[in-house]
N, C-alpha and C positions, 0 to 999 in steps of 0.2 A: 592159734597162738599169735597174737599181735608182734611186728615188728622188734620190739624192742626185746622182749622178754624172747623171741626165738634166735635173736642175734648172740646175745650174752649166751644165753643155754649152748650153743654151737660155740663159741669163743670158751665157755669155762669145761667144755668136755672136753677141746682139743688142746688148751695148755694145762692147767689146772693138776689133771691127778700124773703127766710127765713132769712138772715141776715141781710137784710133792716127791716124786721120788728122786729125783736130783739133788733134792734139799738134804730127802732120806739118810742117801749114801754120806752126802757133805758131814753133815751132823754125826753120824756113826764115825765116821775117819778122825771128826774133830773129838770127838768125847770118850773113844773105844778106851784112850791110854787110861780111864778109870776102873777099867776090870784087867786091863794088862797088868797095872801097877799089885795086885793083887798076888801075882809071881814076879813081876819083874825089878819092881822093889828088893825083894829078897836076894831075886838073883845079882841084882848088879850093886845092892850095897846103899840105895835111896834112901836118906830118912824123910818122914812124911815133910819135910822145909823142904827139901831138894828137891821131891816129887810138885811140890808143889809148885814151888819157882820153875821148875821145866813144864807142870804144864802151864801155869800162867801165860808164861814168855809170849808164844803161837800168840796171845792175844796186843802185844807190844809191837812185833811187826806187823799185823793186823790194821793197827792204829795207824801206823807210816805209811802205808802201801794203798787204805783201801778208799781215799779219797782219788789219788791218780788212775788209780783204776776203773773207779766208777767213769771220771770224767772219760777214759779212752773206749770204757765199753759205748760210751753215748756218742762217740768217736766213730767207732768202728764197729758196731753195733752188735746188740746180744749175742745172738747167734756163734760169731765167731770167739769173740771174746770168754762167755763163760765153757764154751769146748776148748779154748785151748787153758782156764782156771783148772777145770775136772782135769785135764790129762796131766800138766804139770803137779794139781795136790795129791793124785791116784802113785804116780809116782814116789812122790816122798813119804806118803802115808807108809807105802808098801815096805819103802827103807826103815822106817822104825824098827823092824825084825831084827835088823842087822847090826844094831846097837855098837854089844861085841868085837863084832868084825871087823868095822872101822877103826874102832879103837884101837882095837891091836893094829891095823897098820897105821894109822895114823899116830899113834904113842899120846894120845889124846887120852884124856880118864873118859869115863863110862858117862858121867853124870854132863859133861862138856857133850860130850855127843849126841847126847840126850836133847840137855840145851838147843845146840845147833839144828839138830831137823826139828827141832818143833818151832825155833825161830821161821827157819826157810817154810815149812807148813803155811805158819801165816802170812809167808810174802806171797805164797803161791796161791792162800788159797782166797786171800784182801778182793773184797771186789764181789765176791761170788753171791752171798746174800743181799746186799745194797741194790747190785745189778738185777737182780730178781724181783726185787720190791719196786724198783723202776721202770722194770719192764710190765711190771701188772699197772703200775700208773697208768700207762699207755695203753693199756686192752680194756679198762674198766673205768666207768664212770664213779665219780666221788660216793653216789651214793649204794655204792653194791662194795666197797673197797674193805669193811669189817671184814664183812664176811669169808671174800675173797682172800684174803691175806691170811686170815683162819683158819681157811682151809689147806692154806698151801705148807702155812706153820706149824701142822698139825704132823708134820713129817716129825717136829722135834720131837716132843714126845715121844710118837709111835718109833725113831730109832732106838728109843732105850725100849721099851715095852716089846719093840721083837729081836733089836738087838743084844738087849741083854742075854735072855735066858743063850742064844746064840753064842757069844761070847762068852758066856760061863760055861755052855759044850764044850769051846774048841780049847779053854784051858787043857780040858782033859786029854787034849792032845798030845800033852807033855813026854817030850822023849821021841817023839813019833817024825824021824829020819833024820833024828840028832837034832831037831829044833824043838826048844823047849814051848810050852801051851801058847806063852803070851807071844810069842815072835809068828806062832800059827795065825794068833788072830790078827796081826798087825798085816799078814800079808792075803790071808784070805779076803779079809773086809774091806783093800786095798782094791782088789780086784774091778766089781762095780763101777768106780767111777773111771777107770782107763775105758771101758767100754761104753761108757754112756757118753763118753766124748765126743763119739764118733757118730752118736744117737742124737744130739746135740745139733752138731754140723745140720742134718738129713731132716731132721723137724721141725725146732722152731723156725719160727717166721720174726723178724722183730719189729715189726710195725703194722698196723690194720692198713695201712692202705698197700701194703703185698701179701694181704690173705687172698691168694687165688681160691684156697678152701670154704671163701666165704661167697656167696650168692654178692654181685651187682648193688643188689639195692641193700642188701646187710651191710658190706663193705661204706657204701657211702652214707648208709646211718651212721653206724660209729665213727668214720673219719669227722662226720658233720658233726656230732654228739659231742668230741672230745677235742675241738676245735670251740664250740660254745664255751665247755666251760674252762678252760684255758683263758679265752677273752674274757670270762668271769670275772679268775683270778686276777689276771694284769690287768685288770681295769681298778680295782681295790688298789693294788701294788704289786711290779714286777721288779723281780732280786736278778741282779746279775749274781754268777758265781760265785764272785769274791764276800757280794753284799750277804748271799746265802750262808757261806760258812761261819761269819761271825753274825749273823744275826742273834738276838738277844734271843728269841723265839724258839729257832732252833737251839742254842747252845743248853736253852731249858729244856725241848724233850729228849736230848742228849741224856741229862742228869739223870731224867726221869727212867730213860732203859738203862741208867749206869744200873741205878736202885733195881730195877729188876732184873736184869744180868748178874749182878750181884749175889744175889737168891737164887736164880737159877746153876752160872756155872760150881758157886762154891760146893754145890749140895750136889750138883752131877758128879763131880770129879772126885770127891769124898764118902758119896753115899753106898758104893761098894763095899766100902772097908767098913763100914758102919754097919750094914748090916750081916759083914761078914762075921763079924763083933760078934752076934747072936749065937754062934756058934756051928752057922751053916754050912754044906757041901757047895761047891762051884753054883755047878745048876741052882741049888736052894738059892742060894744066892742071886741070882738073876734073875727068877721068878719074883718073887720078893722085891730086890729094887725096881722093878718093873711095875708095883702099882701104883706109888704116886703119879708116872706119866701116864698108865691108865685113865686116870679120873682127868689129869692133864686135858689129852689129846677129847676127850668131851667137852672140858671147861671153853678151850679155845674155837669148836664150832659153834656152842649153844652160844657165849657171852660176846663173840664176833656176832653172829645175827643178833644177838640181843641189843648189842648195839647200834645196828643199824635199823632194824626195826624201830628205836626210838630216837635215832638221829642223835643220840648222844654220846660223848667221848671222857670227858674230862671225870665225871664219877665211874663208869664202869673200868676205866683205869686203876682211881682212886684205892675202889672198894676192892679190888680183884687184889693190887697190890698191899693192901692191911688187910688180908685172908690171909698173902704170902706172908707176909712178917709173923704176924697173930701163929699161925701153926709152926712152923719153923720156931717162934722162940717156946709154942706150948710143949715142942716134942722134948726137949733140954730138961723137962721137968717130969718126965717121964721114962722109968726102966721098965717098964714092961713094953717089951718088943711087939705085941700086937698093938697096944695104944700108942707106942712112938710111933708106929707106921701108919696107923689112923691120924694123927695132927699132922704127919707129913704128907699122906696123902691129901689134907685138906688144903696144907701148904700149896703141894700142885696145882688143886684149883685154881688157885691165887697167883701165882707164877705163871701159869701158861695162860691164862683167859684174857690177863692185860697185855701179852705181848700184841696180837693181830690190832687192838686198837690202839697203842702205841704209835701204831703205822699211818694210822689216818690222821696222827696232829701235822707233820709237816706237808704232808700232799694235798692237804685243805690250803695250803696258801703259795707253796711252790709250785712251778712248773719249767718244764724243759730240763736245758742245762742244769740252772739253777735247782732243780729238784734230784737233777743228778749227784750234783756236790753236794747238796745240801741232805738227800739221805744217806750218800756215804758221810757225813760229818758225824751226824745222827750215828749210827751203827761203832764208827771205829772208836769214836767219844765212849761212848754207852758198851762198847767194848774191853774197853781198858779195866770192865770189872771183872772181865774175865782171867786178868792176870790178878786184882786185887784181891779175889774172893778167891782162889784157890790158895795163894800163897798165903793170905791170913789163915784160912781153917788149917795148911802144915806147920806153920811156924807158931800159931797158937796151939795147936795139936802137940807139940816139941817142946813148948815152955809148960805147958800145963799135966799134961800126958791124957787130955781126956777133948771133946771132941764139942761139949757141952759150950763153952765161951767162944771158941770161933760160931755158933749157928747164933748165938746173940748177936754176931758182931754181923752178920748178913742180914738178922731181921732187923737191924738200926737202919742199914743200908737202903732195906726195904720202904720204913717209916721216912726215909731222906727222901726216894721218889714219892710217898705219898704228901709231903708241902711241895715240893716244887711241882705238882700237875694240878694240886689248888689253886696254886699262885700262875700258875697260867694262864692267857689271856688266849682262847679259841671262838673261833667263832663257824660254827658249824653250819652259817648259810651259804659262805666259800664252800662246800659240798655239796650244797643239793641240786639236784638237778634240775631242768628245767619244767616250767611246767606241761602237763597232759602225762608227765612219764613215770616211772616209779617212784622215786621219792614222795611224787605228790600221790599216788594212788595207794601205797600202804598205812596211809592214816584215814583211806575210806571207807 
């Protein structure tokens, strides 16, 4: 095995499947309140507007919090920063149980308290995706980054595909030492990421030139490899931070994950209830929403290499995201429950396969600092549909009484990132590598 290809194999075995499961946990804590809401709704009195605006919110301070944070992770670098992200969100996740409790003593209603930890959620938990896509910056050359990203993203999906049927268990819990099912799940699923904090500190590394795990000559390949193409990029043009966050470039594939965040959170956080609709038990229930991210968590390894096998960005976005629109608004025209969840799972394909290439438009032209800001810009931007698409599908949900015109109003959202990643202007030789190395050897 040459150099290059043993360096990377040995770098994506030792970050790689610990980062997918960090994401795991992340993702499960940030989405579980859509199988909670399933009892907890009922129990504290939510209508699907109010559920909806509380989970949105977590994506509002999200927005605030997760450009400073990126900049102090680059600061103080991964390591410390995303363990002390995990321990602070493990904690507040955990607090959601306790809804109730607060309330009464704080003389706060239910739905305000609700409000408030999922606010604090996203101050806590700002930072932690961006910082992970930056930190694989730095271990991976531009032209392996689809994939890479893919594979680590592939955690979203796979939290509902194992967390669901999970979460639909521990409803059952209900009553079991005076805590009702949804406060079970709020504090069991909590649990993982207080420990992985600690797992965090003791592993990662955050930069290739202090892999002592790496042989001599591996280490000063990739230090040399990711120092080239850096001087790549700044030699084309280098962004300072400031130049980064309002760059025209980036505020475009900002847009571009609005439209797919869009599609994805509204349809996580509502797709419980939807199929709960069908007339299902807990479990039936999470088995069941669980197979759009099935087909998902494939869509995002095949269409990541697919993309980078042919070094192209800008249509395997394109197309991935009018799959997601196209099934999303096919499923709205569909009552039979096996064909609505066949157009949604098609939907999936489409939603999870453009996210890992999303990722390689601004790391094709940022670096350093600048890439720091500028993918937290990217993220909290492209986030903010995480409060838009939940609170549209409850408050359309509320004015209409049916579920059908909010998933039109996500697959528009959808059709929005697919002009804006047209109308972008990429250029995919800012990622390839140099020559004798991979990039140049997979079209031989």
């Amino acid at each position: 095995m040459d150099l290059e290809k043993r360096t990377l194999a040995r770098v994506t075995a030792r970050l790689v499947p610990f980062l997918i499961l960090c994401y795991f946990i992340a993702y499960l804590d940030r989405v579980n309140v859509g199988f909670a809401a399933l009892q907890m709704n009922k129990d504290l009195g939510f209508s699907p507007s109010a559920f909806g605006f509380g989970a949105g919110i977590f994506f509002i301070a999200y927005f605030f919090f997760e450009v400073p944070s990126n900049l102090l992770l680059e600061k103080f670098g991964a390591r410390r920063w995303i363990a002390r992200i995990m321990f602070t969100w493990g904690i507040l996740a955990g607090a959601m149980a306790f809804i109730p409790h607060i309330a009464r003593y704080t003389g706060m209603s239910a739905a305000h308290v609700f409000y408030a930890l999922r606010v604090l959620l996203g101050i806590a938990e700002a930072g932690f995706f961006p910082g992970i896509i930056f930190l694989l910056t730095l271990w991976f050359p531009g032209a392996y980054r689809g994939r890479v990203v893919g594979y680590f993203m592939v955690a979203i999906p796979l939290s509902t595909v194992i967390g669901a049927p999970i979460s639909g268990a521990l409803l059952n819990m209900d009553k079991l030492g005076g805590l009702a099912g949804w406060q079970w799940v709020y504090l069991i699923e909590a649990l993982p990421a207080l420990l992985l904090a600690f797992a965090v500190l003791a592993y990662l590394t955050d930069k290739p030139a202090d892999a002592k795990w790496l042989s001599d000559e591996e280490r000063d390949w990739l230090v040399n490899r990711q120092a080239e193409e850096r001087k790549q990029r700044e030699a084309v043009r280098s962004f300072s931070v400031k130049e980064a966050l309002f760059n025209p470039r980036v505020l475009a594939v900002a847009l571009i994950y609005f439209g797919a965040n869009a599609t994805n959170y509204g349809l996580s956080f509502f797709l419980p209830q939807i199929v709960k609709g069908f007339g299902l038990t807990n479990v039936q229930t999470g088995l069941v929403t669980s197979l759009p991210y099935v087909v998902g968590a494939i869509s995002m390894v095949y269409w990541g290499r697919h993309s980078d096998r042919k070094l192209e960005r800008k249509w395997h976005v394109a197309i991935a995201l009018l799959v997601a629109a196209g099934g999303i608004a096919a499923s709205t025209a569909l009552d039979n429950p096996v064909l609505k969840m066949i157009a949604l799972s098609i939907a999936g394909f489409g939603i999870f396969g453009c996210l890992p290439v999303i990722w390689t438009l601004p790391a094709a032209f940022l670096s350093g600092a600048a890439a720091a800001g500028g993918i937290a810009a990217v993220n909290s931007l492209g986030n903010l549909a995480g409060f838009f698409g939940p609170y549209a599908m409850g408050w359309i949900k509320d004015s209409t009484g049916s579920f059908a015109a909010g998933l039109l109003c996500l697959s528009g959202a959808g059709l929005v990132g697919v002009a804006a990643v047209l109308l972008l202007k990429h250029d995919t030789a800012l990622e390839s590598a140099p020559r004798g190395t991979f990039a140049e050897e997979r079209h031989t």
